[in-house]
C-alpha positions in Angstrom: 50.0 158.5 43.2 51.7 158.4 40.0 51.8 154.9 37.9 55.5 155.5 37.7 58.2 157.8 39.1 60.1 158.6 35.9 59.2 158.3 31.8 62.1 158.6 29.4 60.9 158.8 25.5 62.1 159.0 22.5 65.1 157.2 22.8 67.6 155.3 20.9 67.5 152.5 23.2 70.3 150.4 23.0 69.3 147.6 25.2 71.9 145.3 24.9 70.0 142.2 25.5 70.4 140.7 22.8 73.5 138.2 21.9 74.6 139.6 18.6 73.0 142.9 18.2 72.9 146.0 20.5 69.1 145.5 20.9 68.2 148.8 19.8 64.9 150.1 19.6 65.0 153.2 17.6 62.1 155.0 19.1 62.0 154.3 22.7 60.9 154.8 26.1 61.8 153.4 29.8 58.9 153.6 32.8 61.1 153.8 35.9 59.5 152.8 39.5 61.3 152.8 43.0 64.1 153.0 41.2 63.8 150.0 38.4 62.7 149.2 34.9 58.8 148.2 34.8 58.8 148.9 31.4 60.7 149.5 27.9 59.7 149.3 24.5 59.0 151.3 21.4 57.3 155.0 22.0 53.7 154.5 22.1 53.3 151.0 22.9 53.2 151.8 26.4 49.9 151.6 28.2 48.5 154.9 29.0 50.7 156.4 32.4 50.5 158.9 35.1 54.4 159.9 35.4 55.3 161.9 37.8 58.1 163.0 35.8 58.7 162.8 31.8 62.2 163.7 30.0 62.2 163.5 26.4 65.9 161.9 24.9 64.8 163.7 21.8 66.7 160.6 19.7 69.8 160.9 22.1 71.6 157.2 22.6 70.6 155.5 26.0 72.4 152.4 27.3 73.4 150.1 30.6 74.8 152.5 32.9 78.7 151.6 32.7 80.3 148.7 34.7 84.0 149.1 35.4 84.9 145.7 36.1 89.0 146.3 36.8 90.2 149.4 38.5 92.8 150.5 41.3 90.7 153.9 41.9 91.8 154.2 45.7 95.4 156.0 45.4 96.6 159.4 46.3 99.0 161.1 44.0 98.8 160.9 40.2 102.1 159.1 38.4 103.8 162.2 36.4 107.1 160.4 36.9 105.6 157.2 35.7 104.0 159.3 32.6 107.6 160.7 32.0 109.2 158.1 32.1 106.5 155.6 29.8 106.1 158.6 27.6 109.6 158.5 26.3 110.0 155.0 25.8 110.8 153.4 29.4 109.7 150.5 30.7 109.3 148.8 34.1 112.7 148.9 35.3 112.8 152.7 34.6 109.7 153.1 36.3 111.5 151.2 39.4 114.9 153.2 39.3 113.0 156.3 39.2 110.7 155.7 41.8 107.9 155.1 40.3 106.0 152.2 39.3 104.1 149.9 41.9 107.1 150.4 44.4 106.5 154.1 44.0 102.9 153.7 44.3 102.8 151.9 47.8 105.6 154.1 49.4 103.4 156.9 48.2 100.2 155.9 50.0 102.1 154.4 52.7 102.4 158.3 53.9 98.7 158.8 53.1 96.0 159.2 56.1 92.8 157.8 55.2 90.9 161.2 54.9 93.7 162.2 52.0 93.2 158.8 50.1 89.7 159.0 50.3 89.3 163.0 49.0 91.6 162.0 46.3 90.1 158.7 45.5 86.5 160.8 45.7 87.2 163.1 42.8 88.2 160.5 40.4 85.0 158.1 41.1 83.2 161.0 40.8 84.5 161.5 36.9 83.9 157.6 36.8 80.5 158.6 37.4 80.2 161.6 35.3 81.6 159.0 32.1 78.5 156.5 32.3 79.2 154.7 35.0 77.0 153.0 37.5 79.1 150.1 38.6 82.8 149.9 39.8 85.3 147.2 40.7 87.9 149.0 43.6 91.1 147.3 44.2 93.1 147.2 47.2 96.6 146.6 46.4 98.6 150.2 47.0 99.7 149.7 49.9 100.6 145.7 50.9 100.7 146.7 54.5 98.1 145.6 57.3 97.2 149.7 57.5 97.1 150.7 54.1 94.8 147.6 52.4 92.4 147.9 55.2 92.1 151.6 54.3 92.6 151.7 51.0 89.2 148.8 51.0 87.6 151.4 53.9 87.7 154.2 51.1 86.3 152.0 48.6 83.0 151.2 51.0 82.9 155.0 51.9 82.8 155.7 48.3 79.7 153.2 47.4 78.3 154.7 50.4 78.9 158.1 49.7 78.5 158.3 45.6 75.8 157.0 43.8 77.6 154.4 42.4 77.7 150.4 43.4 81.3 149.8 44.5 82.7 146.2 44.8 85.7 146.0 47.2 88.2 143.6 45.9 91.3 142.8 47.9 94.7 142.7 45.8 97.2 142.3 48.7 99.1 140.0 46.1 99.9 143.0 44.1 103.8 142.8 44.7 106.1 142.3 47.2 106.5 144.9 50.0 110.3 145.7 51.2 110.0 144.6 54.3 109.2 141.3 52.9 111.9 141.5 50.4 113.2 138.1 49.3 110.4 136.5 51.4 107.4 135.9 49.2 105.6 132.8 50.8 106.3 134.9 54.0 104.2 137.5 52.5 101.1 135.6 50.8 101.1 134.0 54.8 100.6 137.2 56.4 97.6 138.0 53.4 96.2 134.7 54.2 96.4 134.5 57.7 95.8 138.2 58.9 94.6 140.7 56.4 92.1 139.2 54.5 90.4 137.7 57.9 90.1 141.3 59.2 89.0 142.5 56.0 86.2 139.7 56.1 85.9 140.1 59.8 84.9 144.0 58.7 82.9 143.6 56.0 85.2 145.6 53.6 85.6 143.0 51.1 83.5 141.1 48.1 86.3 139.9 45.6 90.0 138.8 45.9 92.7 139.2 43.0 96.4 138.9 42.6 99.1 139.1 40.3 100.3 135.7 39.0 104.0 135.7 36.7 107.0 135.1 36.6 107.8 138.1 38.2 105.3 137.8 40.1 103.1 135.4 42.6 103.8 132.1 41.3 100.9 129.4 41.1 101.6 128.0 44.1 101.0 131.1 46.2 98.4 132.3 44.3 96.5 128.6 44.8 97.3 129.3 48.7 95.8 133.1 48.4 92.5 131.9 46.4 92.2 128.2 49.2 91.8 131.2 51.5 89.1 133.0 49.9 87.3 129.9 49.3 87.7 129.3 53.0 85.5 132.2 53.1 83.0 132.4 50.2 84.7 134.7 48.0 85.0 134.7 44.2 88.3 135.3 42.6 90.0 137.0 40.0 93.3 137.0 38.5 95.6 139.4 36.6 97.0 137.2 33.9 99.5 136.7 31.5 99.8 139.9 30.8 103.9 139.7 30.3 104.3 136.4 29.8 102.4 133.0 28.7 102.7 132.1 32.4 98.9 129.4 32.7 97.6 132.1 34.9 94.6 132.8 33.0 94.0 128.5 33.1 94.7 129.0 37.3 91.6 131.3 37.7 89.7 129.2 35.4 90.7 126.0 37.7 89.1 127.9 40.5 86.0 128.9 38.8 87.4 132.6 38.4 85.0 135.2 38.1 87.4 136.6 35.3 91.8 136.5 34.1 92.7 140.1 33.7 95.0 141.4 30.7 95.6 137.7 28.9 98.0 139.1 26.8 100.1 136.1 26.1 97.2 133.7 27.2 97.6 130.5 24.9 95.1 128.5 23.6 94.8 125.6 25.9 94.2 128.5 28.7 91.6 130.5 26.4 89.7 126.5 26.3 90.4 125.9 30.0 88.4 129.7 30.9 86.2 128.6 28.1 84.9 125.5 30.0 84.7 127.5 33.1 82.4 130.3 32.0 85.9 132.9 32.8 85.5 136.1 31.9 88.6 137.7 29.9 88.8 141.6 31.0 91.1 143.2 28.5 93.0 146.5 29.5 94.2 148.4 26.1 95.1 151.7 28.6 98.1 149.6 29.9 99.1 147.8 26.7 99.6 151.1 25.5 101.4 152.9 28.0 103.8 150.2 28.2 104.4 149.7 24.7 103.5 146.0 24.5 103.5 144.6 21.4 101.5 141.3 22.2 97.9 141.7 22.2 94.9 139.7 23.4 94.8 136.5 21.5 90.7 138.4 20.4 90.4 135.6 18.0 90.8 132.7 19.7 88.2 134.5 22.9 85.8 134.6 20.0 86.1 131.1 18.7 85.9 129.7 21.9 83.0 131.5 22.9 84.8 133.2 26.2 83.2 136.4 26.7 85.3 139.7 26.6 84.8 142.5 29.3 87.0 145.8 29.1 88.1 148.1 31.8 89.4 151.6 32.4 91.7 149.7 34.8 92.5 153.2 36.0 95.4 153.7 37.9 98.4 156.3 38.5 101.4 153.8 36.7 100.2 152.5 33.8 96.2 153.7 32.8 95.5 156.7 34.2 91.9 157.1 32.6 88.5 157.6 34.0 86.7 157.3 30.5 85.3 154.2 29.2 84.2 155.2 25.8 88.2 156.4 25.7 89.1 152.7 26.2 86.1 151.3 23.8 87.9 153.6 21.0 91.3 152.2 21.9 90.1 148.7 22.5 88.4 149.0 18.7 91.6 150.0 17.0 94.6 148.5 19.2 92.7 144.7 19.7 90.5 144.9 16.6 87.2 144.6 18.5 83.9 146.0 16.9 82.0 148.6 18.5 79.6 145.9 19.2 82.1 144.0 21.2 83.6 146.9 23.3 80.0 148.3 24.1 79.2 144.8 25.7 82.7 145.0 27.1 81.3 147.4 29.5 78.0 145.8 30.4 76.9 142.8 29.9 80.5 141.2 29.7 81.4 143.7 32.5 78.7 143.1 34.5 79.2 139.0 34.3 83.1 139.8 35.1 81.8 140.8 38.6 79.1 138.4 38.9 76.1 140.5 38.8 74.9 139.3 35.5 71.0 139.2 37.3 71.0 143.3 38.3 73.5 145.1 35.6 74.5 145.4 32.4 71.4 145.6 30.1 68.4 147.5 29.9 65.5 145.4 31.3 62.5 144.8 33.4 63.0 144.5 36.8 67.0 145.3 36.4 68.1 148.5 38.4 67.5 151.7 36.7 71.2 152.4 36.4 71.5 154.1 32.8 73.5 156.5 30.9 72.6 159.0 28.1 75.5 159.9 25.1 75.7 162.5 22.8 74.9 160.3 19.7 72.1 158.7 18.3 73.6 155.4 17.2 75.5 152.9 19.6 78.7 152.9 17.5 78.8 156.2 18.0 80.2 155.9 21.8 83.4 154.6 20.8 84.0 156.3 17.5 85.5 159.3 18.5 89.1 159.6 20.1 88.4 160.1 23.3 84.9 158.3 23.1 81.5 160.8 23.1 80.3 162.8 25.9 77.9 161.1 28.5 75.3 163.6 28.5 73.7 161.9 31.8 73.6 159.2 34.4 70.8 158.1 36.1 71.6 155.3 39.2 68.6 153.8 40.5 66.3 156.0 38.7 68.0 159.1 40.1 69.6 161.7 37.9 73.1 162.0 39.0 74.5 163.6 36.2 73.6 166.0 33.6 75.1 168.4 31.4 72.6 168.0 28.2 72.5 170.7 25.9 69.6 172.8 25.2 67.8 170.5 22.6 68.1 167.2 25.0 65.5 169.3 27.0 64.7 169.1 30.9 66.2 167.3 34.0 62.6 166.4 35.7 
């Protein structure tokens, strides 16, 4: 029986294990064994091995396989009225007026069956995967009906089962406010508290809980009620926040020991201290601050001197970031909020990774950590985000499996 099932050499390994470096090793090599790390270090310094399987990287980049940490995956159609509309200027209440936007959005899957929202939602984690990633955050939210959010969280444990990819279910019933519930918002977080999320729990279909705090939004209040509830159950929390207005959303998830605020556009500095003390993760979304033209950025600076770790996120979904490529959103994230390519590389592991709370299994290359890793066409870390469009993910191995490959003829072998 072979020492281990799968040797990777010579490559640039960029481990990302250290705090303020990428932790490369230039010339390196993984052992791979029931699908994790035994081993990495430079090429050569490996004790002598029986693999049952050797690819050479041939100086190719190897990092973390990706963690998406904020995405609303599980829809059916894609938003061309929203793109039309976003394109040329408009803003939310075009979006509304012309059907689109998140009222668009949930009277569109409202008509979905399950097996239609679950083909569609299939293809694009499938190009998730075939981008570098290994990990994905899957909201709920599309639908803010009993039906539709239990589905919608169905599809997104079919897809972990079905892909080779970890899915974490999240349940974003506070998205918005449903019609039928028009005018009647404490109605509405009641009918989250009291009967969705206790079937979703009562079915196993849920890990995280979210919601959308603002003044046009769920106010503090109600979101307080929404996270009592998860905590009634053992569920961590996460928040979008602040993302129009300075609203202490960001501080409201910290109070709660929030995995991570989401957006933090207009987060002050008393609410970048309060997530600060509580180890808050801020997940910053450029794809939407682009398509919607907003001017205020993250306050980057302040997340730095305070020490509060920054995750980023394709955040893919039909209105506002319709995207399936993280090294797309490291390039934006480098020019539009000023981060380094060091920064938005951890943005989408170890950050990432902490943002969902599974600091101990992804995000860096190390022993004992799954074997989830992905290969780029480029032979220096900065190289992932440097191009518009970010580079090409040559291939993606989850658990030691190769699940995607499209190297070129010099990369050599799939084993």
């Amino acid at each position: 029986m072979a020492d281990v099932d799968l040797l990777l050499t010579h490559g640039c390994v960029a481990t990302m294990a250290a705090a303020d470096d990428f932790g490369c090793i230039a010339d390196g090599d993984i052992a791979i064994k029931d699908g994790r790390i035994v081993w990495v270090g430079p090429h050569g310094a490996l004790p002598a091995q029986d693999a049952a399987a050797v690819r050479d990287l041939r100086g190719r980049l190897v990092t973390p396989g990706l963690v998406d940490p904020h995405t609303h995956i599980v829809y059916g159609e894609e938003g061309l009225v929203d793109f039309e509309v976003l394109s040329q200027g408009g803003g939310r209440p075009e979006l509304e007026s012309r059907g689109g936007g998140v009222s668009g959005l949930v009277a569109q899957t409202r008509q979905l069956s399950e097996d239609a929202l679950y083909a569609a939602s299939r293809a694009r984690m499938s190009r998730l995967i075939s981008n570098g990633v290994t990990v994905v955050e899957s909201k709920s939210g599309s639908g803010l009906d009993f039906e539709t959010e239990m589905a919608a969280m169905r599809v997104s444990r079919a897809l972990g089962r079905d892909l080779p990819v970890t899915v974490v279910s999240t349940f974003l019933g506070a998205h918005g406010l449903p019609p039928e519930y028009r005018d009647r918002r404490d109605d509405f977080v009641d009918f989250l508290c009291q009967t969705v999320l206790p079937a979703a729990v009562r079915d196993g279909i849920v890990d995280q809980v979210d919601g959308f705090c603002d003044a046009v939004g769920f106010d503090h209040a109600q979101i307080g009620r929404l996270f009592d509830c998860a905590r009634s159950f053992d569920l961590p929390v996460k928040l979008h926040a602040d993302q129009y207005t300075d609203f202490g959303a960001a501080a409201l998830v910290a109070k709660y020991g929030g995995l991570s605020a989401d957006h933090c556009e207009y987060a002050s500095e008393s609410t970048v201290q309060a997530m600060a003390a509580a180890g808050t993760v801020a997940t910053l979304l450029p794809g939407a601050n682009w398509t919607l033209h907003e001017t205020q950025k993250p306050p980057v600076a302040s997340f730095r001197a305070h020490g509060v770790p920054m995750a980023l996120a394709t955040n893919c979904n039909p209105v506002s970031s319709p995207t399936t490529s993280p090294a797309a959103v490291m390039h934006m994230a480098c020019y539009m909020f000023g981060l380094t390519p060091l920064e938005a590389l951890r943005g989408f592991t170890v950050n990432s990774a902490r943002a969902l709370g599974m600091s101990d299994t992804a995000g860096v290359i190390a022993v004992d950590h799954s074997a989830d890793l992905a290969v780029w066409d480029t032979d220096d870390p900065r190289g992932i985000s440097y191009p518009i469009g970010g580079a090409p993910c040559l291939a993606v191995y989850k658990a030691g499996a190769l699940v995607h490959n499209v190297a070129p003829p010099d990369f050599g072998p799939a084993p």
